[in-house]
mmCIF file of the N, C-alpha and C atoms, coordinates in Angstrom:
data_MODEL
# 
_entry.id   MODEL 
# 
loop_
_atom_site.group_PDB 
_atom_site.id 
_atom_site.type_symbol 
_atom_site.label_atom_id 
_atom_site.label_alt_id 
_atom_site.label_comp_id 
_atom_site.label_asym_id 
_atom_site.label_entity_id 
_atom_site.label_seq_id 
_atom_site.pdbx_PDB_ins_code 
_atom_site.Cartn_x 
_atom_site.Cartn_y 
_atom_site.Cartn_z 
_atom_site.occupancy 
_atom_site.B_iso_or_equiv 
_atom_site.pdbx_formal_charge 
_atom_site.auth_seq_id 
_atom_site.auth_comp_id 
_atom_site.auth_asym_id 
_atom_site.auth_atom_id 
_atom_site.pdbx_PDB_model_num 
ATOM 1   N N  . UNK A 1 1  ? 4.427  2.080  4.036   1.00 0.00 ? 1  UNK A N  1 
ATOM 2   C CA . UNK A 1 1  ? 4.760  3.299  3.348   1.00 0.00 ? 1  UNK A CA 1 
ATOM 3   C C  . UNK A 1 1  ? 4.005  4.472  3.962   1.00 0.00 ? 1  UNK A C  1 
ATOM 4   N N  . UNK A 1 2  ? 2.706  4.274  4.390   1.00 0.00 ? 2  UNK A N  1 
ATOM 5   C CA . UNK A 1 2  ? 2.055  5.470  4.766   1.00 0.00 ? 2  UNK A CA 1 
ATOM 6   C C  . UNK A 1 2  ? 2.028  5.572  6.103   1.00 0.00 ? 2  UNK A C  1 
ATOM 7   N N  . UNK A 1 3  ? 2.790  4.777  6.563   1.00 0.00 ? 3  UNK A N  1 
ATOM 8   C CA . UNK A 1 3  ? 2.853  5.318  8.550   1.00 0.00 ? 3  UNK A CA 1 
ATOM 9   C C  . UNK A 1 3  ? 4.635  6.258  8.098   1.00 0.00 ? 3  UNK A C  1 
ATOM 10  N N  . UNK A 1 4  ? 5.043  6.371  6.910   1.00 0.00 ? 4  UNK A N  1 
ATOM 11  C CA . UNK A 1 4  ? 6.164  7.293  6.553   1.00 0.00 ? 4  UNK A CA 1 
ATOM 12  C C  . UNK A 1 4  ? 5.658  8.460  6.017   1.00 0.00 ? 4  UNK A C  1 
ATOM 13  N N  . UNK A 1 5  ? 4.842  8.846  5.358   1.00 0.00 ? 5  UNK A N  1 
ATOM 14  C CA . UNK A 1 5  ? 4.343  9.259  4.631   1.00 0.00 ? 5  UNK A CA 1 
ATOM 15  C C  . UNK A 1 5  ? 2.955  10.323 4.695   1.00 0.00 ? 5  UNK A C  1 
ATOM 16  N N  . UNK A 1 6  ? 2.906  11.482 4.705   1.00 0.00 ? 6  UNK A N  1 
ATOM 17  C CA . UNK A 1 6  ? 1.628  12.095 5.747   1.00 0.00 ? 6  UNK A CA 1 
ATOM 18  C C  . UNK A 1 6  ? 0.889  13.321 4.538   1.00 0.00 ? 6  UNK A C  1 
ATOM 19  N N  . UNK A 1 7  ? -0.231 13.082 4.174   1.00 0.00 ? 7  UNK A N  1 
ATOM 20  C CA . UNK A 1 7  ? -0.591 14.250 3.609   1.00 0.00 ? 7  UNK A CA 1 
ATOM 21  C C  . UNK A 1 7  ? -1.758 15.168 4.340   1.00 0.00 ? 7  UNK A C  1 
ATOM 22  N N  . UNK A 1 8  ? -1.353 16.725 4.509   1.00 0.00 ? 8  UNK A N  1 
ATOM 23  C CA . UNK A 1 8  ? -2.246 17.115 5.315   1.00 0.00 ? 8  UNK A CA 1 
ATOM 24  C C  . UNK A 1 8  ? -2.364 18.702 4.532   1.00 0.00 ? 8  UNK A C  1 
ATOM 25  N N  . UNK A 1 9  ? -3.458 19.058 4.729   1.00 0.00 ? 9  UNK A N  1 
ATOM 26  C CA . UNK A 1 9  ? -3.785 20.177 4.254   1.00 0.00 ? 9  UNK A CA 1 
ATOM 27  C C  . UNK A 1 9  ? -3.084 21.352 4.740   1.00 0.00 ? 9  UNK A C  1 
ATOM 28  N N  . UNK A 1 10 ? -2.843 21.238 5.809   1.00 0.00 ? 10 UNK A N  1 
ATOM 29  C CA . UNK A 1 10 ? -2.023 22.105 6.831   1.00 0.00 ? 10 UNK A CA 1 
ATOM 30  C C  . UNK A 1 10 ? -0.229 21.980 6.721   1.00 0.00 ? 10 UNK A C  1 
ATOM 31  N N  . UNK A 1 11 ? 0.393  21.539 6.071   1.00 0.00 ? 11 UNK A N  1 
ATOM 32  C CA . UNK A 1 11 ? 1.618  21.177 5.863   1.00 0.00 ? 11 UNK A CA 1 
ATOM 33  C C  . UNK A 1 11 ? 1.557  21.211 4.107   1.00 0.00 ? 11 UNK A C  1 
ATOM 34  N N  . UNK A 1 12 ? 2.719  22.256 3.895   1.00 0.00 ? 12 UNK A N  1 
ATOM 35  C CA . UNK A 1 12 ? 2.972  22.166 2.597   1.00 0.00 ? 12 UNK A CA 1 
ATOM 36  C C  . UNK A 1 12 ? 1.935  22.163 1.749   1.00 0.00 ? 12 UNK A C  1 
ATOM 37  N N  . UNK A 1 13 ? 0.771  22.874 1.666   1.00 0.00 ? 13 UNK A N  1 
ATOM 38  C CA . UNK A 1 13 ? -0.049 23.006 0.851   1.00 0.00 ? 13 UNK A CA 1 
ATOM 39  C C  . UNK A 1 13 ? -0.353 21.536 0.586   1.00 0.00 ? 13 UNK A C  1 
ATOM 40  N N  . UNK A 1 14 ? -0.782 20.575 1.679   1.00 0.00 ? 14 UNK A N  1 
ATOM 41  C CA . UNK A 1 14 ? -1.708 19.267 1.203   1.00 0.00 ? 14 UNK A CA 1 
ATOM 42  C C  . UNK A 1 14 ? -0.593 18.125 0.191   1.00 0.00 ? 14 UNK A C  1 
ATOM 43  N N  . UNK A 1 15 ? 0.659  18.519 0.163   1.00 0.00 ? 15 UNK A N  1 
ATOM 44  C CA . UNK A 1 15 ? 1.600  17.750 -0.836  1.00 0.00 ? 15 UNK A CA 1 
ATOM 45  C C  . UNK A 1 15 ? 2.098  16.760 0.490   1.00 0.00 ? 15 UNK A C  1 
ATOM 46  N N  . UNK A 1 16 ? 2.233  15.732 -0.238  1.00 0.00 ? 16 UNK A N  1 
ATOM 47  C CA . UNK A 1 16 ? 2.848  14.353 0.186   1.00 0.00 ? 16 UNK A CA 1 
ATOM 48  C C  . UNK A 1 16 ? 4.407  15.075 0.841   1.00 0.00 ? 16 UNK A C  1 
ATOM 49  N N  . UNK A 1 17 ? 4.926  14.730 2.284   1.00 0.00 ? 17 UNK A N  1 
ATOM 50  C CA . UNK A 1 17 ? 5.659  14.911 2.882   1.00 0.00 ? 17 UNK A CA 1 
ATOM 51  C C  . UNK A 1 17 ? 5.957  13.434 3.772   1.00 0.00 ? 17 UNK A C  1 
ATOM 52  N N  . UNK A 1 18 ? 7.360  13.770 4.469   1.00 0.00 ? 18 UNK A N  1 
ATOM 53  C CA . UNK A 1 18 ? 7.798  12.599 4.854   1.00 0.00 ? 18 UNK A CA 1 
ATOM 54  C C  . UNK A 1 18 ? 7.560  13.234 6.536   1.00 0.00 ? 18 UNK A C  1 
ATOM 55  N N  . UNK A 1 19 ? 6.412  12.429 7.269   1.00 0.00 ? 19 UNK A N  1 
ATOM 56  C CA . UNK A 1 19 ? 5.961  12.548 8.761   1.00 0.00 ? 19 UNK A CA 1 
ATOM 57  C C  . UNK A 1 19 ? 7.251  13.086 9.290   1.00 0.00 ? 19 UNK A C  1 
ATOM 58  N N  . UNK A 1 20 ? 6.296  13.795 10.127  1.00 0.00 ? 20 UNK A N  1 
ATOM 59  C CA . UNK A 1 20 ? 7.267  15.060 11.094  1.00 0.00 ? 20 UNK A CA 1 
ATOM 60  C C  . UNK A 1 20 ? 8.261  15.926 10.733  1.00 0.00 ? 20 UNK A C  1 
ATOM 61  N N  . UNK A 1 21 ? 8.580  15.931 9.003   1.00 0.00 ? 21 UNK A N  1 
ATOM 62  C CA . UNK A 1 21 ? 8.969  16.816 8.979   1.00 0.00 ? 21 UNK A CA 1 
ATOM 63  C C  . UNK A 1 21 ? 8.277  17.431 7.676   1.00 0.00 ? 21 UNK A C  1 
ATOM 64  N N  . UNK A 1 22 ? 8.842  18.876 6.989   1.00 0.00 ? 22 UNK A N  1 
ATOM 65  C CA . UNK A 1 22 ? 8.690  19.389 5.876   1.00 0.00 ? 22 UNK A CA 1 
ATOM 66  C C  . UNK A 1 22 ? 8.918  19.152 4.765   1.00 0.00 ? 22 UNK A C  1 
ATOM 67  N N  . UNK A 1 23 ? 9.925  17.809 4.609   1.00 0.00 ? 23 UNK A N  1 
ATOM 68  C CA . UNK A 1 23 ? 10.510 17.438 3.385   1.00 0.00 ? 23 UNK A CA 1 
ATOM 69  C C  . UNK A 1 23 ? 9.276  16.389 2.617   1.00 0.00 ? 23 UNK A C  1 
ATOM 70  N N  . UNK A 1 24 ? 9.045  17.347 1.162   1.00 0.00 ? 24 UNK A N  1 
ATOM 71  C CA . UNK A 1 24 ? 8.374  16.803 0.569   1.00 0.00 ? 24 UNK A CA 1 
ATOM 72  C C  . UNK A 1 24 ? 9.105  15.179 -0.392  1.00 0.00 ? 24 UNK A C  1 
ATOM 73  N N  . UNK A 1 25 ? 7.583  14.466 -0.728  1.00 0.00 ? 25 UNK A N  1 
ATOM 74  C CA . UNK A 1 25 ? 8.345  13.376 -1.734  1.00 0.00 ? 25 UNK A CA 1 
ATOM 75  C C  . UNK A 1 25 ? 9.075  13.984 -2.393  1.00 0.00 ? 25 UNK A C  1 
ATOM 76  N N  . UNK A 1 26 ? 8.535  14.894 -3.675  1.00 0.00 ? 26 UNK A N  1 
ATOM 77  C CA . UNK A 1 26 ? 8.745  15.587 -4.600  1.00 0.00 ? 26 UNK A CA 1 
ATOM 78  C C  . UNK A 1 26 ? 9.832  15.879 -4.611  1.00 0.00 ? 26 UNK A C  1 
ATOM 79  N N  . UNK A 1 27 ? 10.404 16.381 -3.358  1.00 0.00 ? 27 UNK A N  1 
ATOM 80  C CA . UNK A 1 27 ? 11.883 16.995 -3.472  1.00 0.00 ? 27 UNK A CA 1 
ATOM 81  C C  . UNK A 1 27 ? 13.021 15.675 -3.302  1.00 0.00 ? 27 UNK A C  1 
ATOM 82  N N  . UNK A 1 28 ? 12.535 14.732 -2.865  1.00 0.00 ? 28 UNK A N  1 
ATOM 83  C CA . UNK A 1 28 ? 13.420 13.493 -2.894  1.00 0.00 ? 28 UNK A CA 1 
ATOM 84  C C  . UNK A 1 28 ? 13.309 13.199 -4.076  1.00 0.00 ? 28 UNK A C  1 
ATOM 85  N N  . UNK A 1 29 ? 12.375 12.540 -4.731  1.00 0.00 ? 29 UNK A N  1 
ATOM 86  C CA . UNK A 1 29 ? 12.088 12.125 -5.673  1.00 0.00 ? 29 UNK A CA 1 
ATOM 87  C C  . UNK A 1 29 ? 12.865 13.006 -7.048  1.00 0.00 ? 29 UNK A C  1 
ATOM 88  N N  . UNK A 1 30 ? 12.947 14.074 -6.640  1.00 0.00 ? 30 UNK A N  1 
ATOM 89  C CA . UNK A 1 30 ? 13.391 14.830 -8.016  1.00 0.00 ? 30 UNK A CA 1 
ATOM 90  C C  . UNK A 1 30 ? 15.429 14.885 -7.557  1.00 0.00 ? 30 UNK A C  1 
ATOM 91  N N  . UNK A 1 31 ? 15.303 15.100 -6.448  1.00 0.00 ? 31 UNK A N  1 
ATOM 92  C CA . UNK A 1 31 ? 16.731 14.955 -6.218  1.00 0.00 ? 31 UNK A CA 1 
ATOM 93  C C  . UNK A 1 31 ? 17.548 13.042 -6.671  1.00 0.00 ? 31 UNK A C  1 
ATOM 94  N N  . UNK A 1 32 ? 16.760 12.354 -6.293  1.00 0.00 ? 32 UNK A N  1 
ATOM 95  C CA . UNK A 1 32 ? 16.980 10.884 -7.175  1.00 0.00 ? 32 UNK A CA 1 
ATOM 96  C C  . UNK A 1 32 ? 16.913 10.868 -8.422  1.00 0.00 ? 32 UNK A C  1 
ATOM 97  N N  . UNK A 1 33 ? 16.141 11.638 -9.082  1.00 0.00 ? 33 UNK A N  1 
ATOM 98  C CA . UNK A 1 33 ? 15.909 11.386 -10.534 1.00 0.00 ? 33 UNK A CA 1 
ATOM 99  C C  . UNK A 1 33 ? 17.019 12.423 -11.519 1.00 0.00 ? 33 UNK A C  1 
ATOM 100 N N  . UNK A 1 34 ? 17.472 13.787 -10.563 1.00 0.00 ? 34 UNK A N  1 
ATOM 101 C CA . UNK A 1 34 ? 18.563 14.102 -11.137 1.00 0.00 ? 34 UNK A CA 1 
ATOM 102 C C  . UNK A 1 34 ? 20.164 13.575 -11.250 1.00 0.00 ? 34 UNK A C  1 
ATOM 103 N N  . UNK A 1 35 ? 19.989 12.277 -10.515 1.00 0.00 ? 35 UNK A N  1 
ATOM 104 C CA . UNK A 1 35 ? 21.066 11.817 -10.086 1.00 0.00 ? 35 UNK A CA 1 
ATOM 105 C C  . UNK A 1 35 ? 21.729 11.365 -8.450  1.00 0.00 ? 35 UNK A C  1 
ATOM 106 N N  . UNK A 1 36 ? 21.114 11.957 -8.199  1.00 0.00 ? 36 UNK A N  1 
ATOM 107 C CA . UNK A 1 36 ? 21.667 11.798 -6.531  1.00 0.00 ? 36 UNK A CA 1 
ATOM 108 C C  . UNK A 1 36 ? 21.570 10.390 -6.106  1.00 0.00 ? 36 UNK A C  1 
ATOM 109 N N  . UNK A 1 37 ? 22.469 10.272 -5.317  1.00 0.00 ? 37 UNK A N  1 
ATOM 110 C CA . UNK A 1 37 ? 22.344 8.808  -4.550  1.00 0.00 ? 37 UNK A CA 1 
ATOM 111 C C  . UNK A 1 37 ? 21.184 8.965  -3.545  1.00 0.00 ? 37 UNK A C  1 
ATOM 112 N N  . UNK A 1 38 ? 21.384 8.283  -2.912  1.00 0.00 ? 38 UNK A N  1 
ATOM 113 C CA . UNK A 1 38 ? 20.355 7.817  -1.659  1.00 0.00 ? 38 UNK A CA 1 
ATOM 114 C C  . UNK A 1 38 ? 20.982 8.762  -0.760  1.00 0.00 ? 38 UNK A C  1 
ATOM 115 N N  . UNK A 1 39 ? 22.598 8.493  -0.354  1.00 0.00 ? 39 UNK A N  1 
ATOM 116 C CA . UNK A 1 39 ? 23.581 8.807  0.378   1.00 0.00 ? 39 UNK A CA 1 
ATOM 117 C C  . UNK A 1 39 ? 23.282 10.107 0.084   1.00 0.00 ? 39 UNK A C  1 
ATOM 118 N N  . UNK A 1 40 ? 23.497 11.110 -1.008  1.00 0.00 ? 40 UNK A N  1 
ATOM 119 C CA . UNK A 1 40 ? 23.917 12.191 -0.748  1.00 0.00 ? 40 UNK A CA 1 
ATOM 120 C C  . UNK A 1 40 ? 22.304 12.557 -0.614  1.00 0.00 ? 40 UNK A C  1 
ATOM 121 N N  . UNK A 1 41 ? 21.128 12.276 -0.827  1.00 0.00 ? 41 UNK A N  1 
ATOM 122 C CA . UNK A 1 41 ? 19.984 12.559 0.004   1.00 0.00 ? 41 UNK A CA 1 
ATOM 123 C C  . UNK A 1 41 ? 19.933 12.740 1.267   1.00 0.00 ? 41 UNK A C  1 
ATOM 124 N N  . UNK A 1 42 ? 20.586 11.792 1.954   1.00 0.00 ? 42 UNK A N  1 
ATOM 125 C CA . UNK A 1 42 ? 20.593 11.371 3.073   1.00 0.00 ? 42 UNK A CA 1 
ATOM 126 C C  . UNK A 1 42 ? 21.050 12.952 3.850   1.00 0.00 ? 42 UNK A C  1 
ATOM 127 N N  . UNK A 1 43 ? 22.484 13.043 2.690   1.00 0.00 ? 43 UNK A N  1 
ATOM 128 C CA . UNK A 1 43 ? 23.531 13.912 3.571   1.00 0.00 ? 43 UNK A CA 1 
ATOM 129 C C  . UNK A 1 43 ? 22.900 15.599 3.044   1.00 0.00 ? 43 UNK A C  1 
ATOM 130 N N  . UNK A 1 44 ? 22.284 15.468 2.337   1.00 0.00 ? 44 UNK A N  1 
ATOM 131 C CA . UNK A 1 44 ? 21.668 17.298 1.994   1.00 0.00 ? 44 UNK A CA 1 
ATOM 132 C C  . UNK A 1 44 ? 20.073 17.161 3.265   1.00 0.00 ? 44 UNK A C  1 
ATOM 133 N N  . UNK A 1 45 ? 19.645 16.122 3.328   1.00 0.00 ? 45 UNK A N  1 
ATOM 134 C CA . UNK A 1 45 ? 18.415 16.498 4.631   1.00 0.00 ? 45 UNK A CA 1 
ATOM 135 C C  . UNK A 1 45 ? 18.154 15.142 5.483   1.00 0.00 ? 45 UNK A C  1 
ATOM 136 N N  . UNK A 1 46 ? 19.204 15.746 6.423   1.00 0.00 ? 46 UNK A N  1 
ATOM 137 C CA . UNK A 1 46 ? 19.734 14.781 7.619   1.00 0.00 ? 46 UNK A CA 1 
ATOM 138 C C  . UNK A 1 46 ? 18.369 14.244 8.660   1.00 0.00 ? 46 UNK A C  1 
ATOM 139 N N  . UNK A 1 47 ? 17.603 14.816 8.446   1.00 0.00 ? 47 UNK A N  1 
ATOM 140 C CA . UNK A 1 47 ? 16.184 14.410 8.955   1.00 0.00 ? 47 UNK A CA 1 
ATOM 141 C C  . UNK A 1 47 ? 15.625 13.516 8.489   1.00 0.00 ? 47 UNK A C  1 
ATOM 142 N N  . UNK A 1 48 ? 16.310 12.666 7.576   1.00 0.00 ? 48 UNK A N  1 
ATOM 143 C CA . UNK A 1 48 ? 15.537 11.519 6.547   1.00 0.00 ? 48 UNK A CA 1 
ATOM 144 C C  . UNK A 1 48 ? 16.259 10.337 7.262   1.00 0.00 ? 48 UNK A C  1 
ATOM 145 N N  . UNK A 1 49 ? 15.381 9.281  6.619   1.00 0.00 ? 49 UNK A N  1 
ATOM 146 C CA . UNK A 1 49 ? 16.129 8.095  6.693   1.00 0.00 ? 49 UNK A CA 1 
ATOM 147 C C  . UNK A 1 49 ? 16.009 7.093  5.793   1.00 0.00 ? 49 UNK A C  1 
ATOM 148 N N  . UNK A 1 50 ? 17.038 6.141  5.466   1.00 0.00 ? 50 UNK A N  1 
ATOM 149 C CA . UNK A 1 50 ? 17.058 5.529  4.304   1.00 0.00 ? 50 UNK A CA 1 
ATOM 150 C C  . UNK A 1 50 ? 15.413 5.044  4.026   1.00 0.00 ? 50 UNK A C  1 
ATOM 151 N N  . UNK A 1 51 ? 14.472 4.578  5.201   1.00 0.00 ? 51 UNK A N  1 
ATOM 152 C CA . UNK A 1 51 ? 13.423 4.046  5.039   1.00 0.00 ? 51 UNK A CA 1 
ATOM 153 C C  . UNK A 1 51 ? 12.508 5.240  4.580   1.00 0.00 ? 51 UNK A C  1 
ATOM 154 N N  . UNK A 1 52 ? 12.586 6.049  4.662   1.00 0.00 ? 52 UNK A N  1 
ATOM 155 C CA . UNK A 1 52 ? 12.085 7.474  4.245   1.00 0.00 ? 52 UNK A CA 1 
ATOM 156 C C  . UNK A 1 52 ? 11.794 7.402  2.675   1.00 0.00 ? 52 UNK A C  1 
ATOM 157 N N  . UNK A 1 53 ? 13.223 7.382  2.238   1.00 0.00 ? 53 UNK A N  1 
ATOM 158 C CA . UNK A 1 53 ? 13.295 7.414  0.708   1.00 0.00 ? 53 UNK A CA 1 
ATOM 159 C C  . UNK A 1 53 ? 13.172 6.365  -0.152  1.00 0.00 ? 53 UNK A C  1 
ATOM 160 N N  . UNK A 1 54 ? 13.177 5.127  0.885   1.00 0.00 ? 54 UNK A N  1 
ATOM 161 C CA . UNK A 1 54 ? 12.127 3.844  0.199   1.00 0.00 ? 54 UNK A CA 1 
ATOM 162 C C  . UNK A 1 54 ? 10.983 3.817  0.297   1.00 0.00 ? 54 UNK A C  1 
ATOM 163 N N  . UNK A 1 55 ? 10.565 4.642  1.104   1.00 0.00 ? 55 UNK A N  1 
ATOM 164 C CA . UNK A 1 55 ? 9.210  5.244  1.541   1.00 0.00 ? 55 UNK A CA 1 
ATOM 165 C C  . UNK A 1 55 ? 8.146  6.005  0.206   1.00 0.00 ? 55 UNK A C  1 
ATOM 166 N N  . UNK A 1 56 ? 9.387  7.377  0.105   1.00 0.00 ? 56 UNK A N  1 
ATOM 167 C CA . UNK A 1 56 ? 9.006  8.129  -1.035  1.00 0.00 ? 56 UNK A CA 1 
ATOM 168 C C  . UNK A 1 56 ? 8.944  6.868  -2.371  1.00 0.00 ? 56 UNK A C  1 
ATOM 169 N N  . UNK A 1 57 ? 9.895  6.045  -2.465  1.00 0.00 ? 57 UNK A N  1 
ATOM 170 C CA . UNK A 1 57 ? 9.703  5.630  -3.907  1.00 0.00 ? 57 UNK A CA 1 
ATOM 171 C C  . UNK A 1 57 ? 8.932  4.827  -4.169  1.00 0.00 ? 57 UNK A C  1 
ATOM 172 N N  . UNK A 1 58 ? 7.971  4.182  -3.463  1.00 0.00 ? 58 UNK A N  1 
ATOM 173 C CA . UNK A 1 58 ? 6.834  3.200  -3.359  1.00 0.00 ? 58 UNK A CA 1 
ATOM 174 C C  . UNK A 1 58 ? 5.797  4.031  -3.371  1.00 0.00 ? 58 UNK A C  1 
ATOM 175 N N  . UNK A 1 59 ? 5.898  5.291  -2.794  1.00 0.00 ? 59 UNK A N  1 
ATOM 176 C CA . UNK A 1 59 ? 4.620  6.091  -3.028  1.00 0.00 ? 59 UNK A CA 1 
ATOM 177 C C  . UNK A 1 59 ? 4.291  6.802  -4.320  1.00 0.00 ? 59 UNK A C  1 
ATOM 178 N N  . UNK A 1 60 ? 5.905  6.838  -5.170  1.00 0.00 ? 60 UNK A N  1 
ATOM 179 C CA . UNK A 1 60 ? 5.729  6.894  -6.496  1.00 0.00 ? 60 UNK A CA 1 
ATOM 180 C C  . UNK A 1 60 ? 5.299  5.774  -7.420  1.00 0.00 ? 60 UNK A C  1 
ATOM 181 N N  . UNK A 1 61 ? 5.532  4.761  -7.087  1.00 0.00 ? 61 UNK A N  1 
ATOM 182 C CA . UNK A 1 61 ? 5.387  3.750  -7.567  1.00 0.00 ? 61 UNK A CA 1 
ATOM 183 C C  . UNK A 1 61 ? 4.022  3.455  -7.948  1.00 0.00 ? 61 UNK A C  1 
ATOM 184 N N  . UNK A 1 62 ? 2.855  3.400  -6.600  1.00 0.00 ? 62 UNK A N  1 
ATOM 185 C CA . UNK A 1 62 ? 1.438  3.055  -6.457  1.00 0.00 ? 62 UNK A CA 1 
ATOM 186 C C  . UNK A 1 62 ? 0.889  4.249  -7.804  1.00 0.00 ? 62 UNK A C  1 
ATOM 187 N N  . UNK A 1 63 ? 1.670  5.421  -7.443  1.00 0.00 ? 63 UNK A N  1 
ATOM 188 C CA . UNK A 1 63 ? 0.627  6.663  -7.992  1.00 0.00 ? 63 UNK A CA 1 
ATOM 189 C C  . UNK A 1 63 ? 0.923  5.928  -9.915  1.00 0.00 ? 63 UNK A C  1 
ATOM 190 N N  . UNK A 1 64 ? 1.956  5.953  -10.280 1.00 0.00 ? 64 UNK A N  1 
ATOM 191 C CA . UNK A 1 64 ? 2.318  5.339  -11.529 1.00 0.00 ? 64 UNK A CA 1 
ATOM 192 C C  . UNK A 1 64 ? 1.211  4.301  -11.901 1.00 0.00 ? 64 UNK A C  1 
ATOM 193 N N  . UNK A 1 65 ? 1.232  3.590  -11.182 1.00 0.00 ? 65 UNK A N  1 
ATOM 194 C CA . UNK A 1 65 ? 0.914  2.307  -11.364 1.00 0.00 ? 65 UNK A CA 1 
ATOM 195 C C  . UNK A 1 65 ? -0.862 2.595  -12.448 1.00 0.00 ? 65 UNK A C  1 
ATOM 196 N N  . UNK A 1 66 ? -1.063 2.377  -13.783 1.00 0.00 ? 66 UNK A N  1 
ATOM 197 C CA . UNK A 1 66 ? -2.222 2.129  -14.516 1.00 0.00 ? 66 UNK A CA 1 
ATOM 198 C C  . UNK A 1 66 ? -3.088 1.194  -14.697 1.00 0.00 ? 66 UNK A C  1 
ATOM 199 N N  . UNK A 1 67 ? -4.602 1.483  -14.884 1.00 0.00 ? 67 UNK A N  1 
ATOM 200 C CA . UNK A 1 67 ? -5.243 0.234  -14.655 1.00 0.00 ? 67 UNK A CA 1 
ATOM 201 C C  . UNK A 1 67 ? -4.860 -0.509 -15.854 1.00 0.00 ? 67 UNK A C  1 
ATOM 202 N N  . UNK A 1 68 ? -4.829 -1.665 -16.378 1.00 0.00 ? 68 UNK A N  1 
ATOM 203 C CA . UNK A 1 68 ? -4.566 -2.653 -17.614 1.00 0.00 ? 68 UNK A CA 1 
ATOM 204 C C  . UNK A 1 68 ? -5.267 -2.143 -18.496 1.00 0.00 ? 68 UNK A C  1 
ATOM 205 N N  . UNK A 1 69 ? -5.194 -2.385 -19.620 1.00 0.00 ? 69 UNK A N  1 
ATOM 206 C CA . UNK A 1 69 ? -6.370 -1.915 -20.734 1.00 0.00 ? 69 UNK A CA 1 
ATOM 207 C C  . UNK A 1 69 ? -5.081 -0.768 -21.907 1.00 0.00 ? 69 UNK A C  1 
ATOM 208 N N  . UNK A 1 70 ? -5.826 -1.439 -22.967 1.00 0.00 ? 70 UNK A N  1 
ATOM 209 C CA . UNK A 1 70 ? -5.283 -0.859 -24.233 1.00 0.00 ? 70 UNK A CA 1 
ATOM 210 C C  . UNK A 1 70 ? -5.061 0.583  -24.421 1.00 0.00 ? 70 UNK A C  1 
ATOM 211 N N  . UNK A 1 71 ? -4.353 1.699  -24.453 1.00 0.00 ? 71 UNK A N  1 
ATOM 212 C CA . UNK A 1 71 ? -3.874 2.546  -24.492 1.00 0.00 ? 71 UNK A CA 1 
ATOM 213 C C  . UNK A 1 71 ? -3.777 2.874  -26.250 1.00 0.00 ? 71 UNK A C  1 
ATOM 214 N N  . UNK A 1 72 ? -4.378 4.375  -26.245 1.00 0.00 ? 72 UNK A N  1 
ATOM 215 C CA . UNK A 1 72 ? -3.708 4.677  -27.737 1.00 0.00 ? 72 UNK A CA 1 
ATOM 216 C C  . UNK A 1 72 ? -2.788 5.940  -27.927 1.00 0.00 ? 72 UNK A C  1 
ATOM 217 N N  . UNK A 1 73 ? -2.115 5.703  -28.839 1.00 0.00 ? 73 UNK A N  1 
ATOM 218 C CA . UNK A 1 73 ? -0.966 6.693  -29.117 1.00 0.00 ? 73 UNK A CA 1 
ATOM 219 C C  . UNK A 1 73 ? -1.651 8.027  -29.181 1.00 0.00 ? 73 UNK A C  1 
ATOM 220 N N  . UNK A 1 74 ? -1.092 9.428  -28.558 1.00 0.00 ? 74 UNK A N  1 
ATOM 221 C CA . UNK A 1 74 ? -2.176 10.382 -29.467 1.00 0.00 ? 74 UNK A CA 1 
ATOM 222 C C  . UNK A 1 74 ? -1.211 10.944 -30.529 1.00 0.00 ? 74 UNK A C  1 
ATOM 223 N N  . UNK A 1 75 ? -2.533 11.292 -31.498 1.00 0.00 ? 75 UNK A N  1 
ATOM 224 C CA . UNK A 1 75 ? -1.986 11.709 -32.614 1.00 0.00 ? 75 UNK A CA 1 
ATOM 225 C C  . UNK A 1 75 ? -1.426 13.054 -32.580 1.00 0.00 ? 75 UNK A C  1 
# 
């Protein structure tokens, strides 16, 4: 995931981008979550590649991911 995956202070204000280019996770990630396929990802920023955006979604994945332990509701 992270030889896809590049965060640099100098690019995009330090936000998670997909190597060599400008396209942030964020903007994949939110374009998937409004609906978009993979495909029409693909086809709005032709600089990607399917491994790209399996890329992005594993890097969402890790960040999600919580340590175990009991959680409480807040009131």
């Amino acid at each position: 995931m992270m030889d896809r995956i590049e965060i640099n202070p100098k690019i995009c204000h330090g936000k998670p981008v997909i190597r060599g280019t400008r396209i942030m996770v964020a903007t994949i990630l939110g374009a998937l979550g409004a609906g978009n396929s993979p495909e029409d990802v693909l086809s709005d920023y032709t600089g990607l590649t399917l491994q790209d955006i399996q890329a992005a979604l594993a890097f969402a994945g890790e960040l999600s991911r919580f340590e175990e332990g009991p959680y409480e509701a807040a009131s």
